[in-house]
C-alpha positions as CSV (number, residue, x, y, z in Angstrom):
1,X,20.0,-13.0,-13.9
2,X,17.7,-15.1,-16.0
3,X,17.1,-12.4,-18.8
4,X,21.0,-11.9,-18.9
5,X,21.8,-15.4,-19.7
6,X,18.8,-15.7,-21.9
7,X,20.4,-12.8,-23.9
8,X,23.8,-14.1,-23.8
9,X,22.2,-17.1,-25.5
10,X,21.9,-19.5,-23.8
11,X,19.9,-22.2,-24.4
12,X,16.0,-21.3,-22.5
13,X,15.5,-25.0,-21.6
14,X,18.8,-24.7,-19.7
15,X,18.0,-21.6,-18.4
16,X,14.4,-23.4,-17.1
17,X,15.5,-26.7,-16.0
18,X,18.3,-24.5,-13.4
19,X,15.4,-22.8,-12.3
20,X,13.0,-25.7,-11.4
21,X,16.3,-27.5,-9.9
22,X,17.1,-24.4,-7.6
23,X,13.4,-24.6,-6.4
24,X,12.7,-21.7,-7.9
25,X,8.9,-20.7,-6.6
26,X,6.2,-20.8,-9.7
27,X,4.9,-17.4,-9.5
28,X,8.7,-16.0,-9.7
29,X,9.0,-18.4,-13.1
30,X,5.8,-16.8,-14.2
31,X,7.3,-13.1,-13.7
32,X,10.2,-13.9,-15.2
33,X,9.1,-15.4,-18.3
34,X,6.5,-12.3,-18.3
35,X,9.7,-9.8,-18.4
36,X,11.3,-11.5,-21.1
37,X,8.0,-11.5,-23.4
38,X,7.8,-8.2,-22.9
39,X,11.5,-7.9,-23.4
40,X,11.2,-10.4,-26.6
41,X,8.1,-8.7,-28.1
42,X,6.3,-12.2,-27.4
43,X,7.7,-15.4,-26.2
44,X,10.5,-15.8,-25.8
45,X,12.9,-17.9,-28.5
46,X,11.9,-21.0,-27.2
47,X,12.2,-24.4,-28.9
48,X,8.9,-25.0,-30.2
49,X,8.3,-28.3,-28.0
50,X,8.7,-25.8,-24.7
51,X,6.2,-22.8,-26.4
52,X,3.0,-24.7,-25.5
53,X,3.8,-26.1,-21.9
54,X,5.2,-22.6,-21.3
55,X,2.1,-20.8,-22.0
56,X,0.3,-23.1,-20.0
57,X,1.7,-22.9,-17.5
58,X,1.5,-19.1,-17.3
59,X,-2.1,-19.7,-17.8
60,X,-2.6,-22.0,-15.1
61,X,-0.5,-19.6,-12.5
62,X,-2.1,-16.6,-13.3
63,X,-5.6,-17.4,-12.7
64,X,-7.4,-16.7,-9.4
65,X,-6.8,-19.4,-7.0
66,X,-9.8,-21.3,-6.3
67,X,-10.9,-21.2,-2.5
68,X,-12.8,-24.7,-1.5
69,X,-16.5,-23.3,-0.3
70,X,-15.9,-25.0,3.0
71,X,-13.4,-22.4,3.5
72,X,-14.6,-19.4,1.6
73,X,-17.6,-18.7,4.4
């Protein structure tokens, strides 16, 4: 759904913002935009303000979660 209105054109800020309003869960977001790099060769056409809160976010979601040590014994 996402990549097919992302390749109809419309606008990925739209696209996003009706994710994040439908509660869309992160790690979904971060599979999705994953599929349409790979689909787009790189990121995808993004407005240039959303390129570098994009990737970080991607960064942030797919690290390891940390485990506090009082619950990691």
């Amino acid at each position: 759904e996402l990549a097919r209105r992302w390749l109809a054109g419309e606008p990925w800020g739209v696209v996003a913002a009706d994710l994040v309003a439908g509660g869309v869960m992160e790690g979904d977001l971060v599979r999705a935009l994953q599929q349409l790099a790979d689909l787009a060769g790189g990121l995808p056409r993004l407005d240039p303000a959303f390129r570098d809160p994009v990737a970080r976010l991607r960064h942030r979601l797919l690290r390891p979660p940390v485990v506090p040590a009082d619950l990691a014994e």
